[in-house]
C-alpha positions in Angstrom: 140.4 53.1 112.8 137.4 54.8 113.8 133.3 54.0 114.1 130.7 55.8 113.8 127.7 55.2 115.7 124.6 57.1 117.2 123.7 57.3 120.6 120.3 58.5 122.4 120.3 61.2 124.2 120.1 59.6 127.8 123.2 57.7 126.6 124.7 60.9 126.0 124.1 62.3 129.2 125.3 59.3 131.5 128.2 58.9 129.7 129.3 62.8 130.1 128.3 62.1 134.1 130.9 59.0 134.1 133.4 61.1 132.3 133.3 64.3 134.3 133.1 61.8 138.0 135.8 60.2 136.6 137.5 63.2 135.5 138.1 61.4 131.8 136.9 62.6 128.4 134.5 61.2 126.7 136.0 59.2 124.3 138.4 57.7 127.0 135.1 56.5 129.0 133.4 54.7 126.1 136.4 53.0 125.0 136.5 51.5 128.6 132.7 50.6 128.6 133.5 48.8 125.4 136.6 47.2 126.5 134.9 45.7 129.4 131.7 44.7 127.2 133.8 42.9 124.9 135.5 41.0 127.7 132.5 40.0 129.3 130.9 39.0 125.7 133.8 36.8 125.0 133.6 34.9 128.4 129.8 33.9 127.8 130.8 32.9 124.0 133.3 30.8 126.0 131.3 29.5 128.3 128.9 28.6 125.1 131.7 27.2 123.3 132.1 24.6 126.8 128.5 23.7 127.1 128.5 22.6 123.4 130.8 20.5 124.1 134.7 21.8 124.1 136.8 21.6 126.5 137.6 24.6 128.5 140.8 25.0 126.9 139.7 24.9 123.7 136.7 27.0 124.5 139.2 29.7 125.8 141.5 29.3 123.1 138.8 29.6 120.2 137.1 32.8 122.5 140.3 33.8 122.8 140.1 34.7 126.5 142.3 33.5 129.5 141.7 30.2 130.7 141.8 31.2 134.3 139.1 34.1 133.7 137.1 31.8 132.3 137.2 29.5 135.1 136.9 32.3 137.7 133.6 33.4 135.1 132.2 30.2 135.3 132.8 30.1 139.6 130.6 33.5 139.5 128.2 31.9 137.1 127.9 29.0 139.7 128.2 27.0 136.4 129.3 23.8 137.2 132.2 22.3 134.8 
C-alpha cells in the first residue's frame, strides 16, 4: 500500500541529510520517523485511555501497545499511576 503526501521543502531537505548521515534512502528514513511517531502516539493515547479511567492493562490492550512500555512511558512522564 502506498500514500501519498506532500512535504515542504525544509522537510525535504532534513530528511535527505538524515538519509545520506545515515547512509539510508529516503524512503527507508521516513518509514522509521513514522514508525517511531506512531509508537510514541500510541503510548500517550494509552496513557489517555488510563487517566480516563482504565486500567493500565486495558489501556495497553485497547492502544495496543506493550504493557511494560507503557509503564516505562509513564516513569519518563513522571506520571504517577
Amino acid at each position: 500500500m502506498s500514500i501519498s503526501l506532500c512535504l515542504s521543502k525544509e522537510i525535504i531537505t532534513e530528511l535527505d541529510r538524515v538519509a545520506k548521515a545515515e547512509n539510508l534512502d529516503q524512503a527507508t528514513v521516513l518509514r522509521q520517523i513514522i514508525l517511531g511517531g506512531l509508537s510514541t502516539r500510541k503510548l500517550k493515547l494509552a496513557i489517555r485511555f488510563h487517566q480516563d479511567g482504565m486500567t493500565l492493562e486495558q489501556a495497553a490492550d485497547k492502544a495496543r501497545v506493550d504493557l511494560w512500555d507503557l509503564l516505562d512511558e509513564l516513569d519518563l512522564s513522571l506520571i504517577h499511576i
